[in-house]
Backbone as CSV, one residue per row, in Angstrom:
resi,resn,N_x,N_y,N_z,CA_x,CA_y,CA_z,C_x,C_y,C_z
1,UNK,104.999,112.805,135.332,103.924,113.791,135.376,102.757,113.217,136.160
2,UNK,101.914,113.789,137.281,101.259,113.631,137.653,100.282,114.791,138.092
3,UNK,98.814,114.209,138.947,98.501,114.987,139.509,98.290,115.049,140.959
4,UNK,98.610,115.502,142.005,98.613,115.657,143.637,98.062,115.809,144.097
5,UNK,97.197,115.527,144.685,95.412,115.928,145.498,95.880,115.369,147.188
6,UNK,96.339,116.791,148.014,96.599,116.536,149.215,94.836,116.479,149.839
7,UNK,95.164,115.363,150.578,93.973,114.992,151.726,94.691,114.641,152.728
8,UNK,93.955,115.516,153.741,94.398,115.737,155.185,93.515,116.208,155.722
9,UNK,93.262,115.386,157.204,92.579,115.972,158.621,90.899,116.045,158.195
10,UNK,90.161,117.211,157.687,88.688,117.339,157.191,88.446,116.597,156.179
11,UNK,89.928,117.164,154.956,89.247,116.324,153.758,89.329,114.772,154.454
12,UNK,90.418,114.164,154.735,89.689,112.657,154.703,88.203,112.447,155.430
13,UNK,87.701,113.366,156.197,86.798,112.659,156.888,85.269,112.868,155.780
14,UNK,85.662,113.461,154.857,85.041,114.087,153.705,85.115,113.581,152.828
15,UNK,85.653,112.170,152.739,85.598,111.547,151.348,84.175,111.030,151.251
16,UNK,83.628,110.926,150.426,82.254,109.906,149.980,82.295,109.597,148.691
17,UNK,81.348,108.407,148.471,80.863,108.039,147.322,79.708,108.398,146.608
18,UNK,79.557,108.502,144.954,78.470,108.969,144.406,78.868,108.368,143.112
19,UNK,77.641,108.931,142.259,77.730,108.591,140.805,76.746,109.946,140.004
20,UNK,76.817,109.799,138.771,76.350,111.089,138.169,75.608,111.046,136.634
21,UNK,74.647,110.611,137.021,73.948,110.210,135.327,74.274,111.235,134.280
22,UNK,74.646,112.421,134.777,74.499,113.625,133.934,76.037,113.158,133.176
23,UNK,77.130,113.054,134.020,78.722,112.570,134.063,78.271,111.441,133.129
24,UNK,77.564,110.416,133.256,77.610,109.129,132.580,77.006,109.182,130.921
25,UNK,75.962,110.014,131.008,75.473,110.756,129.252,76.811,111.227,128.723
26,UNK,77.227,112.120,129.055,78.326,113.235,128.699,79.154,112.066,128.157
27,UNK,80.095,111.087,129.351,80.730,110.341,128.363,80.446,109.638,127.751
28,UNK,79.500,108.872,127.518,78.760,107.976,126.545,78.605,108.599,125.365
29,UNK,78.050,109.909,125.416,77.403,110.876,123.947,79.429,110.646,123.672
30,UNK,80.212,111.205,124.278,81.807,111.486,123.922,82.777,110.076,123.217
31,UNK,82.300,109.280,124.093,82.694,108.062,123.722,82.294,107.107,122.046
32,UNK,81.412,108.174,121.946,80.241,107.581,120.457,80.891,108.398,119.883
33,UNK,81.851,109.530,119.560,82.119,110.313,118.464,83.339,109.611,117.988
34,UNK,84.222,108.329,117.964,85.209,108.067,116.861,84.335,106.894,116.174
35,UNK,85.105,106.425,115.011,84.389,105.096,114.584,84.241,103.805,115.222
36,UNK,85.128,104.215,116.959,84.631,102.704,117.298,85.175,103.334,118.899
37,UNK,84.077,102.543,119.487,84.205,102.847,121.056,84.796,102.049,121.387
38,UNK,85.211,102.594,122.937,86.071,101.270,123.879,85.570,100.040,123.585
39,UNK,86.332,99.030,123.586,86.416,97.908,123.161,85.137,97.302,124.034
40,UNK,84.873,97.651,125.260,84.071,97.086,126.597,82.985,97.679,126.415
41,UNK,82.787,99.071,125.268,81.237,99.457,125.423,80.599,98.943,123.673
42,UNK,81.487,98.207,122.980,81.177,98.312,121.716,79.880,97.612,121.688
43,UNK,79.800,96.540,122.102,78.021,96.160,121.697,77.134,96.970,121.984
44,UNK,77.120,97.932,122.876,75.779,98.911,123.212,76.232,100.159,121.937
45,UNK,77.896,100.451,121.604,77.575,101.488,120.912,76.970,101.097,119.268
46,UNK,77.033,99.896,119.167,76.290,99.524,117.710,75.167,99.691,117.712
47,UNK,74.680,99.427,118.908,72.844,99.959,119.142,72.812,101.110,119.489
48,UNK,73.583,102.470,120.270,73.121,103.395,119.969,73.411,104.340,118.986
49,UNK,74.519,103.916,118.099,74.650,105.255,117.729,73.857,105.849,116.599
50,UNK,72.623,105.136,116.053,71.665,105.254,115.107,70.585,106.215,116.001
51,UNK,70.607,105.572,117.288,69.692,106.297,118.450,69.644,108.006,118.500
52,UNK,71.374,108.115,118.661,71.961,109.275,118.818,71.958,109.963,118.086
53,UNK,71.584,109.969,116.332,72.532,110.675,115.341,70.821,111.470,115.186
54,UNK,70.024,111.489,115.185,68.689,112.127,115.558,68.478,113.176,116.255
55,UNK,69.879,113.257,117.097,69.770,114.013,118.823,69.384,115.514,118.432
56,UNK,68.848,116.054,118.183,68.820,118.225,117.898,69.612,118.209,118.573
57,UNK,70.678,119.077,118.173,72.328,120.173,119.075,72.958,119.292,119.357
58,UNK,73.309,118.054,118.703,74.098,116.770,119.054,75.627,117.623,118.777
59,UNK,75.431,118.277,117.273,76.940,118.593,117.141,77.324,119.775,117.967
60,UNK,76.540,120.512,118.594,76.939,121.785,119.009,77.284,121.342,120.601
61,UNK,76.560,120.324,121.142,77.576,119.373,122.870,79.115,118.930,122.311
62,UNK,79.524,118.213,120.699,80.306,117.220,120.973,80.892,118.452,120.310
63,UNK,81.043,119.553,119.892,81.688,120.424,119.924,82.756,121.176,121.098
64,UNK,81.507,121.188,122.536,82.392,121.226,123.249,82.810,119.871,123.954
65,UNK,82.583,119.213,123.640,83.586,118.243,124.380,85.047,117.515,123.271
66,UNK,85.460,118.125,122.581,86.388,118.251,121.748,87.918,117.806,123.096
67,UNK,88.681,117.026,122.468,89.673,117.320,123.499,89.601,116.227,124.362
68,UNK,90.928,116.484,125.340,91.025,115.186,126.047,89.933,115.595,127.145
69,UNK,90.434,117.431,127.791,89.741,118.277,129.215,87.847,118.260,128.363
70,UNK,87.639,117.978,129.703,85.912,118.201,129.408,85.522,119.281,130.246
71,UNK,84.741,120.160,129.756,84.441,121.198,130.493,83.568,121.225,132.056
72,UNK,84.357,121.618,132.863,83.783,121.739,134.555,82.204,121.764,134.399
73,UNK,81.517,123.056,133.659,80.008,122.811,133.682,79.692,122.050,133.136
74,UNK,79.532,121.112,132.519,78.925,120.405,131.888,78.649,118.861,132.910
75,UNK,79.744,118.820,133.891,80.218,117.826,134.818,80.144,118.123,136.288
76,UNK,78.881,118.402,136.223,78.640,118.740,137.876,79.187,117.405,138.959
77,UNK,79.467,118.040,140.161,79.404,117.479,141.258,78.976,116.510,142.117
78,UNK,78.466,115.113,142.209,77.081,115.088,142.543,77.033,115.395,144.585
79,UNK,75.911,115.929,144.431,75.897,116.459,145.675,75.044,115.291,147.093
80,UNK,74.407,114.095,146.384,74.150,112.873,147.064,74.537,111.490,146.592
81,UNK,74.498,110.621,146.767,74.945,109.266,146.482,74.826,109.034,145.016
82,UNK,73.320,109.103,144.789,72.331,109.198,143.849,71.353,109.866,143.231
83,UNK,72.087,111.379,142.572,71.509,112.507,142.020,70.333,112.053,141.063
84,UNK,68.938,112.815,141.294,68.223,112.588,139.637,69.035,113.611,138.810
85,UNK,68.556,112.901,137.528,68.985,113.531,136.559,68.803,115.132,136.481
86,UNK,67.361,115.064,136.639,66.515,116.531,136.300,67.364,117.616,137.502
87,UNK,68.113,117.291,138.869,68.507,117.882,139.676,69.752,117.897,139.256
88,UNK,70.810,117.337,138.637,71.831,117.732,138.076,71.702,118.765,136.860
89,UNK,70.853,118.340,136.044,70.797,119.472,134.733,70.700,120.851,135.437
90,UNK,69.570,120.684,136.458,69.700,122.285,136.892,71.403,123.183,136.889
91,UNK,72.222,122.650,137.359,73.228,122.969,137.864,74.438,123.028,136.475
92,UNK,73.594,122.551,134.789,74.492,122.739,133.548,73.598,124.239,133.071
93,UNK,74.374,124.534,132.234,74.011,125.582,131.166,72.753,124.993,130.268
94,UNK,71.846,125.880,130.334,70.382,125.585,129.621,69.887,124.705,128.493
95,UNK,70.830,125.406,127.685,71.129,124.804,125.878,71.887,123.489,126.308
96,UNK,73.031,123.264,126.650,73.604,122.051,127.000,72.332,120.858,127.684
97,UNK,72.216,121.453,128.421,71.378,120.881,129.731,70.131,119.837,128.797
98,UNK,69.197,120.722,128.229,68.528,119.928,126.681,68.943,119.146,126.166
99,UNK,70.327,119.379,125.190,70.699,118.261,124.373,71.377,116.955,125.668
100,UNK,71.752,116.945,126.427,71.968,115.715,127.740,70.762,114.848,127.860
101,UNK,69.741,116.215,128.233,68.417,115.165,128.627,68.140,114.535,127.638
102,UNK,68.168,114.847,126.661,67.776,113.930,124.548,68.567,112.701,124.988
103,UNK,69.749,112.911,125.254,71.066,111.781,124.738,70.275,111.069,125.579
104,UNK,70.379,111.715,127.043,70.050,110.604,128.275,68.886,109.343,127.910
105,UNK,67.701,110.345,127.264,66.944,109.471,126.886,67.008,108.409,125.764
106,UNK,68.183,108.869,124.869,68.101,107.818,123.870,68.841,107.011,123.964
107,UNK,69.810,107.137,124.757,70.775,106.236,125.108,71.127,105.669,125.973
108,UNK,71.260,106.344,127.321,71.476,105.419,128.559,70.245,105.095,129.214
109,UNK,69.063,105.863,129.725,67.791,105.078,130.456,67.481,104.235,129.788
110,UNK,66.983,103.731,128.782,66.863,102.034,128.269,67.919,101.195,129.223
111,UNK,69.187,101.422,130.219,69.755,100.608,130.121,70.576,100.853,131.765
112,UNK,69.847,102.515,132.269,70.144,102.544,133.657,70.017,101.859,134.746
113,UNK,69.278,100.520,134.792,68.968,100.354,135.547,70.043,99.338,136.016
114,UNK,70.716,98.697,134.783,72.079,97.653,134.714,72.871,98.408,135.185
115,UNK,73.142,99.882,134.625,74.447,100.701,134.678,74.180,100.639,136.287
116,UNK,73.656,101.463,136.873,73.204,101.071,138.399,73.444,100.414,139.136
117,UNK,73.231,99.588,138.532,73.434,98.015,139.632,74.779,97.703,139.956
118,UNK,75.367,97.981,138.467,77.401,98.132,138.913,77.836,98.720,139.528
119,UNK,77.555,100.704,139.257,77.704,101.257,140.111,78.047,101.185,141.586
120,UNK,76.340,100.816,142.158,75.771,100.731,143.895,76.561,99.732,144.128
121,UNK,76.488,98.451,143.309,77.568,97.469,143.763,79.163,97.721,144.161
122,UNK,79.587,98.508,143.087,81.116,99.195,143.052,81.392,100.382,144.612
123,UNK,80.097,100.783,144.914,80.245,101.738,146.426,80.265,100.533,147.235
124,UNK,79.294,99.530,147.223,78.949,98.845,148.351,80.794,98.080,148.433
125,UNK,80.970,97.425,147.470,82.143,96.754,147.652,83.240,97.690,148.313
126,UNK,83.601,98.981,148.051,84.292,99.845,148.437,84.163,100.539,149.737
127,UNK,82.903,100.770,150.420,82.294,100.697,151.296,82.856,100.179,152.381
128,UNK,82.676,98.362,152.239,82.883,97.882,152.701,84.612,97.841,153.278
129,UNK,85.609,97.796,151.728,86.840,97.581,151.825,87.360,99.035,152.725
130,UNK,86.347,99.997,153.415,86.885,101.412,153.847,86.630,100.920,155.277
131,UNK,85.577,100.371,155.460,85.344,99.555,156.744,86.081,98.732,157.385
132,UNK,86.368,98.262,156.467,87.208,96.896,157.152,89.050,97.383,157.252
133,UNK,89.587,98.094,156.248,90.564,98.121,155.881,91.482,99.643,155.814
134,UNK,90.039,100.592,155.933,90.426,102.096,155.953,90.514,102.776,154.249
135,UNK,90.745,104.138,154.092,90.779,105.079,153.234,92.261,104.858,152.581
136,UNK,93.179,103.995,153.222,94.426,103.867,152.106,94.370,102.838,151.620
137,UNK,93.315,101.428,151.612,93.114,100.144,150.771,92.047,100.893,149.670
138,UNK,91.231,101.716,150.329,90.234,102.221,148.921,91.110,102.567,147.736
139,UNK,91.745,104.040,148.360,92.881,104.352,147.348,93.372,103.976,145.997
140,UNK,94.131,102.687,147.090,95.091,101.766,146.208,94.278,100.874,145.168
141,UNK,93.314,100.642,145.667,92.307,99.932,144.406,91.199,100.308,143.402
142,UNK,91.586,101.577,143.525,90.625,102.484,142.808,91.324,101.923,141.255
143,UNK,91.873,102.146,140.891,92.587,102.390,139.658,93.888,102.047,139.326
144,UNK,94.623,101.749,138.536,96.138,101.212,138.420,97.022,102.747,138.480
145,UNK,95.930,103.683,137.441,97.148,104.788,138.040,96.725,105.939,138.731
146,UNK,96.210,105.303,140.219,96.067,105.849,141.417,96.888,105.758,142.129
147,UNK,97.371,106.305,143.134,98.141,105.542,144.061,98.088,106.611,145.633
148,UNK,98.322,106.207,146.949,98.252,106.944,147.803,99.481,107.395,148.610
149,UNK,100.196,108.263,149.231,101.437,108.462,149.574,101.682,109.388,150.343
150,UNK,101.771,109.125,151.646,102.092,110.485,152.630,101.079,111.725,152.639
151,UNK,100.098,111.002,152.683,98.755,112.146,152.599,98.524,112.681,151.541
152,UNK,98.569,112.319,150.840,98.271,112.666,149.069,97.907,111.710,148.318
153,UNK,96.763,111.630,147.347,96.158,110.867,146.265,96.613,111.666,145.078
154,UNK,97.483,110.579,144.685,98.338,110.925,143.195,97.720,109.698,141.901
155,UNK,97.495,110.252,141.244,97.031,110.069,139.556,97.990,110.410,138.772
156,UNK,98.768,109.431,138.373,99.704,109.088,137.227,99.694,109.869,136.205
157,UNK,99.107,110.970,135.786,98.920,110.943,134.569,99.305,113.078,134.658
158,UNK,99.135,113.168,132.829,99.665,114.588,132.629,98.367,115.462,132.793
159,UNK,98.279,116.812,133.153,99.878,117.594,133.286,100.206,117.987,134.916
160,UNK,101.031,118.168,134.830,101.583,117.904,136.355,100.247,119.213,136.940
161,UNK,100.036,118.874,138.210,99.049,119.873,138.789,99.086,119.578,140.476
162,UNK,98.841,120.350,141.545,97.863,120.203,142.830,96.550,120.871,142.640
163,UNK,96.466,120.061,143.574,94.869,119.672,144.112,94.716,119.805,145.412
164,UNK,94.125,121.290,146.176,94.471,120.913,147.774,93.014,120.648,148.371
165,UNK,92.765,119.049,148.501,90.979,119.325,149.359,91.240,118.904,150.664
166,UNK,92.500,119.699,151.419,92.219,119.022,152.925,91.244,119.824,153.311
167,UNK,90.271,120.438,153.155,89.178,121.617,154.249,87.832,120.998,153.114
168,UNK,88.155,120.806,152.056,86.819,120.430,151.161,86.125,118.868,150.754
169,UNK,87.633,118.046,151.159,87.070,116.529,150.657,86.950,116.030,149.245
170,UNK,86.348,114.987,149.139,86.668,114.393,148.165,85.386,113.308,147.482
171,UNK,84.921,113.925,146.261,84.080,112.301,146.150,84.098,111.474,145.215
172,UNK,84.410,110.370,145.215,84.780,109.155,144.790,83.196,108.961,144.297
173,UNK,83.392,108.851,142.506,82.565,108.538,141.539,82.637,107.403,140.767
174,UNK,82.155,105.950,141.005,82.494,104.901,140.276,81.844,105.108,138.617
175,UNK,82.021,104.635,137.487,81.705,105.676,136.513,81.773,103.993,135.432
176,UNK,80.844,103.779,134.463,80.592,102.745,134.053,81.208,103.925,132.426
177,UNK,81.296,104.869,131.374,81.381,105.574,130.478,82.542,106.100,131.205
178,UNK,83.538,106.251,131.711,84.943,106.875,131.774,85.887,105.591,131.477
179,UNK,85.531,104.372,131.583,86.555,103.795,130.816,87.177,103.659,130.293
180,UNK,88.637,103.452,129.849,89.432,102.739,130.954,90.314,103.925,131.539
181,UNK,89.884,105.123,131.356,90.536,105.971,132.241,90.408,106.640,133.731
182,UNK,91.235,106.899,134.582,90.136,107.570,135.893,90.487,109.469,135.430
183,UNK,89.636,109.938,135.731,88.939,111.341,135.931,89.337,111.672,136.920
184,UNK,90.031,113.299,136.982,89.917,114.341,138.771,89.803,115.675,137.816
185,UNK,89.073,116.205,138.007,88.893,117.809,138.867,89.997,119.014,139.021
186,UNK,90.447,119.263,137.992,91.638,120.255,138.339,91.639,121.407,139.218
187,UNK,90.800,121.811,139.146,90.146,123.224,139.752,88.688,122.990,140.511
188,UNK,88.549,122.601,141.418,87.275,122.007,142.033,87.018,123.549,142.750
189,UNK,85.710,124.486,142.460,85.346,124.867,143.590,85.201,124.598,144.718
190,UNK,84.318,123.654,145.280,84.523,123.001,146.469,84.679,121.923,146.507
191,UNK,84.039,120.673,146.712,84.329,119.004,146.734,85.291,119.200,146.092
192,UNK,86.252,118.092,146.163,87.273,117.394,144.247,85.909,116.278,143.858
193,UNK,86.349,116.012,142.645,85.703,114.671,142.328,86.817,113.586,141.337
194,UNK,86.834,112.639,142.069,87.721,111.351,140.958,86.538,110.523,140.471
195,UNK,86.738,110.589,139.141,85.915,109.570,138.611,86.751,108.343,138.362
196,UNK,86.188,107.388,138.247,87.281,106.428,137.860,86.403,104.686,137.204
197,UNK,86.614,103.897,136.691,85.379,102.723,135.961,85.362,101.797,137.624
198,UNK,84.002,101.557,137.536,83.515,100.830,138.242,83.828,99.589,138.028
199,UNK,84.170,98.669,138.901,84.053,97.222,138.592,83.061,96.331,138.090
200,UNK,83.334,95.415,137.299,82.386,94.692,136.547,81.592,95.417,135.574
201,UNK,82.058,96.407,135.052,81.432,96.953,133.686,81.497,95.991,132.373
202,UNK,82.629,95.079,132.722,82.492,94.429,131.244,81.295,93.449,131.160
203,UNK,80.800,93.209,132.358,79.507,92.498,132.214,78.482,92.857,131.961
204,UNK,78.354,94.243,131.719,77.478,95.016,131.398,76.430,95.059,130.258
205,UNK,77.028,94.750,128.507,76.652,94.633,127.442,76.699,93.526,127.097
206,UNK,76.956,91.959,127.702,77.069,90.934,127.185,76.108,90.084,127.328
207,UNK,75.659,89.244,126.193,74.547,88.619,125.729,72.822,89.316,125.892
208,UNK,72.698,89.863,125.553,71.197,90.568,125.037,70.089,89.398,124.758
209,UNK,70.278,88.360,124.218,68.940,87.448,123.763,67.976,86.852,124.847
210,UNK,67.047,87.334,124.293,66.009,86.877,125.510,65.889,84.955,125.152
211,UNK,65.509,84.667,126.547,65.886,83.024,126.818,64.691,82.037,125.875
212,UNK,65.180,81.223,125.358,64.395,80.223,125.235,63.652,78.757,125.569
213,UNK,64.915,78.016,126.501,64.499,77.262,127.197,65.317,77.150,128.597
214,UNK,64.276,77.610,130.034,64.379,77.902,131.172,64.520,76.722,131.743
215,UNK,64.636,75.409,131.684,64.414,73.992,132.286,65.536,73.671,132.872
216,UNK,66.883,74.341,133.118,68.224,74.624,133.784,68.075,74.986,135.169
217,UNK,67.177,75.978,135.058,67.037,77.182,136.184,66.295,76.659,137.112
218,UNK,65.594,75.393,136.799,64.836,75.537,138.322,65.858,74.961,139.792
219,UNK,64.993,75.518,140.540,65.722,75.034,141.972,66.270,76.467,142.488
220,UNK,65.860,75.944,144.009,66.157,77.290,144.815,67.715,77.949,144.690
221,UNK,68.172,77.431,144.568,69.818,78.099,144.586,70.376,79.213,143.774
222,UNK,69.573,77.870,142.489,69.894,78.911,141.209,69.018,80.437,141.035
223,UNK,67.768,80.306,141.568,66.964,81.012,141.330,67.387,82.687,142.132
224,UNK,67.911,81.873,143.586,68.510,83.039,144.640,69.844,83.530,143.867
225,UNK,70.419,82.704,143.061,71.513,83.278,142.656,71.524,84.285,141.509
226,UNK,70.612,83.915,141.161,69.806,85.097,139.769,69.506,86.032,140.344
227,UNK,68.737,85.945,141.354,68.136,87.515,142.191,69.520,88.425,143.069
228,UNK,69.878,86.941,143.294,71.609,88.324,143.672,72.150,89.065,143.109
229,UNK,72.486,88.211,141.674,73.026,88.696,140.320,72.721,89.821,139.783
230,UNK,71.801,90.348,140.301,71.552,91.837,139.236,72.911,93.026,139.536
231,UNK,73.780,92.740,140.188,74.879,93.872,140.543,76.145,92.747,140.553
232,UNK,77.195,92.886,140.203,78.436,91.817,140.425,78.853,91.664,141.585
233,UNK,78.388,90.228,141.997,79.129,89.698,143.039,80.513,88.485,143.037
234,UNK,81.365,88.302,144.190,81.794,87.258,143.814,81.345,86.211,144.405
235,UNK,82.243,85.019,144.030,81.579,83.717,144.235,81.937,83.349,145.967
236,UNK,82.301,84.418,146.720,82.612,84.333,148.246,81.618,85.246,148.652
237,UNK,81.082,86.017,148.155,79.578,86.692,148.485,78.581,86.080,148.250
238,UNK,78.500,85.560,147.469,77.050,84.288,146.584,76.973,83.671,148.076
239,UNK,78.254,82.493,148.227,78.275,81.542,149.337,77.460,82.341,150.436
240,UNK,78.225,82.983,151.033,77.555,83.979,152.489,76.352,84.306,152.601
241,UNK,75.938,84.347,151.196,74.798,85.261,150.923,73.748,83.808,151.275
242,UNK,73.795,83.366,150.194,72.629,81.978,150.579,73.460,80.793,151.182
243,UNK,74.262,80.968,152.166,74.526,79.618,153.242,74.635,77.999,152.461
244,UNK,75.375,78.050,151.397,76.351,77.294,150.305,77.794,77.302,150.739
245,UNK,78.314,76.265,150.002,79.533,76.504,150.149,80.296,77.218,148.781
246,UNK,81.500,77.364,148.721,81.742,78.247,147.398,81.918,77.432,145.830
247,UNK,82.192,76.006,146.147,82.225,75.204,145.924,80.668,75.004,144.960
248,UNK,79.986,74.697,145.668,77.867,74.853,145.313,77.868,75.845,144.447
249,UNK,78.703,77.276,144.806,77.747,78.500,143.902,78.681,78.156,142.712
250,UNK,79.475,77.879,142.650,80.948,77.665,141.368,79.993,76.546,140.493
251,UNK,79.482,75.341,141.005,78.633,74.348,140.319,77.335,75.319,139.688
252,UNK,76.562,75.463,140.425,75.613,76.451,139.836,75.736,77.412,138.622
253,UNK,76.603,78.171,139.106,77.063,79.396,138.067,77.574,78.680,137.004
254,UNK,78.273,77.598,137.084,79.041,77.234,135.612,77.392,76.933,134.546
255,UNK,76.287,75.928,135.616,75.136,75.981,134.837,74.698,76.983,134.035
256,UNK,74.879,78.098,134.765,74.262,79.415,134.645,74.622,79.815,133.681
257,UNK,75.877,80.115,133.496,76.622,80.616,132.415,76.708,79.750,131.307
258,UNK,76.236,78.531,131.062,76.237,77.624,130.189,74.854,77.919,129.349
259,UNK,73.813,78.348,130.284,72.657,78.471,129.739,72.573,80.184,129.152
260,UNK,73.603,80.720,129.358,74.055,82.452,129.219,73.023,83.228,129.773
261,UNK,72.992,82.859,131.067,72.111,83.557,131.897,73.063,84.405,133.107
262,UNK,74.219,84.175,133.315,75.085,84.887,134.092,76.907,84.705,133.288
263,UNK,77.319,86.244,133.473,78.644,86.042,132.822,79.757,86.218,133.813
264,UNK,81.232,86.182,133.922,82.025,85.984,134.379,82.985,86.621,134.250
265,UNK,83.528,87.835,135.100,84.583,88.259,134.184,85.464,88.406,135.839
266,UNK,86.850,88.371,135.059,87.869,88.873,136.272,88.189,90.568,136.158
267,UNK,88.135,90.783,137.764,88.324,92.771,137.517,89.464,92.620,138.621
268,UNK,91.089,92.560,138.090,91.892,92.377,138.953,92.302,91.398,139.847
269,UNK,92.162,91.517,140.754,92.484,90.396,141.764,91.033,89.678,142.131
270,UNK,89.445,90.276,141.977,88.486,89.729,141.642,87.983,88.934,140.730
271,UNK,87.000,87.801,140.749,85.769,87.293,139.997,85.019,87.736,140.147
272,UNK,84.058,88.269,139.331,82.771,88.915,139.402,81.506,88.099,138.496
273,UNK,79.987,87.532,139.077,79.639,87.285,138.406,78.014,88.134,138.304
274,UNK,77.814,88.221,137.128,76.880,89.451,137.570,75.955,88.708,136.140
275,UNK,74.392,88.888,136.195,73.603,88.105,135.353,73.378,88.861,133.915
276,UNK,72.947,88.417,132.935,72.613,88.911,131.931,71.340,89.409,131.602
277,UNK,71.223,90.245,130.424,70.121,91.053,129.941,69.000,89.786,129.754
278,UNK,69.437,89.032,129.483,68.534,87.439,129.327,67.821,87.058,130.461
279,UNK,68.802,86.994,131.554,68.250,86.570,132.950,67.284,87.711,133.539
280,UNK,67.800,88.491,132.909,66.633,90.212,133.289,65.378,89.337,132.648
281,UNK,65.256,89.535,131.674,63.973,89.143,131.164,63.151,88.229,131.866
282,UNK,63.849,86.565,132.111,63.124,86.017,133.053,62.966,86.487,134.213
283,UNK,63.076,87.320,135.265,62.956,87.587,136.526,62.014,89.207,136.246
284,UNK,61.688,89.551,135.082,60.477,90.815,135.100,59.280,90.354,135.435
């Protein structure tokens, strides 16, 4: 069982990237309704879901989002890279549109600015791999059950369906709250949209404590490597980036991470090291 999303001729030249704060509330508020969230968002959902349970019309949203299908309005489009919020709500149902902006505020802006940083990082890296490598390496690394084939982007999963955006395109949504699943669009008025988790989300919620003794950190390297750090890089971008060898940033970072000021995680055939809520603090 799958689903078939032919791209051809316009649509490919129509693919882009975006993200969707409105998309990222929705699953976050969705993701908070069993007794325990994805394993990768559980430290933030212990802090919000006291946030959340306050929300006015909390039950009358997670009402409709009942189910595996989430409803088309509620999940707009985004129509630039980087929609505001207030310009997506326009485009939900009124009553809905309210209880989002509540969640939004109680739950994800405290913490957009991290979610973000994965995100822009997750286009830029992809970006790049479309540059260098073309629209069938993006594809293939979007997701495990993505895959690309004779002019068609196929998604593994039920219930069998097409998808035709060769005249409409396609936009590729890196998505930090759809974890660990990827998202498409059954019925797209115009664009499609695949959502799918951004890389380096698991670095996202790990270690919160603000620092106590900074006497690690000094020296230029480390310091540039902190200011890189706010989005996941790897340790072959660090190098390039400040004119090290990879070798230098690997010494550094192990400091780093010793002092739990930057964490480490593998996303596939990547290392990603991206800094902590700690290292935020020192660099405000």
């Amino acid at each position: 069982m799958a689903v078939q999303v032919r791209l051809a001729g316009v649509g490919l030249a129509r693919v882009r990237f975006a993200y969707s704060p409105v998309f990222e509330t929705v699953m976050a508020v969705d993701g908070l309704r069993g007794p325990r969230a994805h394993a990768v968002h559980e430290p933030w959902a212990r802090w919000a879901r006291e946030r959340l349970a306050g929300v006015e019309g909390l039950d009358a949203l997670l009402a409709r989002l009942e189910g595996p299908a989430k409803p088309a309005d509620l999940l707009p489009v985004p129509d630039v890279r980087a929609p505001d919020l207030e310009a997506e709500l326009r485009t939900v149902p009124p009553a809905e549109a309210d209880v989002i902006r509540r969640c939004h505020a109680a739950v994800v802006a405290p913490h957009w600015k991290r979610i973000t940083a994965v995100l822009e990082a997750d286009i830029a890296a992809r970006a790049a791999t479309l540059a260098a490598h073309g629209v069938e390496a993006v594809f293939t690394e979007l997701h495990p059950e993505v895959t690309w084939a004779d002019g068609e982007l196929v998604l593994h999963r039920k219930p069998e369906h097409r998808v035709d955006l060769a005249e409409h395109g396609l936009v590729l949504c890196p998505s930090a709250f759809c974890w660990p699943k990827a998202w498409i669009a059954l019925d797209p008025v115009g664009q499609g949209v695949l959502r799918y988790p951004a890389r380096g989300i698991g670095t996202l919620w790990e270690d919160r404590d603000v620092p106590q003794d900074l006497s690690a950190l000094l020296g230029r390297t480390r310091a540039g490597l902190l200011t890189l750090l706010a989005a996941p890089r790897s340790t072959t971008d660090l190098a390039s980036a400040l004119r090290v060898t990879p070798g230098a940033v690997s010494q550094h970072v192990a400091v780093l991470r010793a002092a739990r000021l930057v964490t480490t995680r593998r996303e596939g055939r990547h290392v990603l090291h991206m800094r902590t809520a700690r290292a935020d603090v020192l660099l405000e």
